[in-house]
N, C-alpha and C positions, 0 to 999 in steps of 0.2 A: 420733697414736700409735695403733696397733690395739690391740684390745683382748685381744688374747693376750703384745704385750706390756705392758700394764698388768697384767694377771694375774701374769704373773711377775715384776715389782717387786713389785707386794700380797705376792706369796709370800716373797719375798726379804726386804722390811722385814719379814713378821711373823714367819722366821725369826730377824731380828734382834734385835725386840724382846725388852725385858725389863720387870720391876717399877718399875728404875730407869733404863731409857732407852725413850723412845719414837721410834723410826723408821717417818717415812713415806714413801711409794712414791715420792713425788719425790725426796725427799731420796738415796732408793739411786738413782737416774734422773740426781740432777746428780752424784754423787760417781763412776758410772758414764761420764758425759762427762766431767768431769774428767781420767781419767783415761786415757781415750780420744786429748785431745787430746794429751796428752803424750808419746803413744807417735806421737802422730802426726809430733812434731820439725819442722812446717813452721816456715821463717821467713813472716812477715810481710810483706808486698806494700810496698812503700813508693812 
């Protein structure tokens, strides 16, 4: 991963956080793929 984007997941989870949640940079990195693949709609190879 470069490191400009790790910078803006760091920025992004600590926009996130709060007193009662804590988000870390991977966590917005997988929920971010996530949802990536989704839009992606590939079937699967079989």
């Amino acid at each position: 991963m470069s490191e400009s984007t790790a910078k803006k997941l760091a920025q992004i989870a600590a926009a996130l956080n709060s007193s009662r949640r804590k988000v870390s940079p991977m966590q917005v990195a997988g929920q971010l793929l996530e949802e990536a693949v989704k839009q992606l709609n590939v079937k699967a190879l079989e």
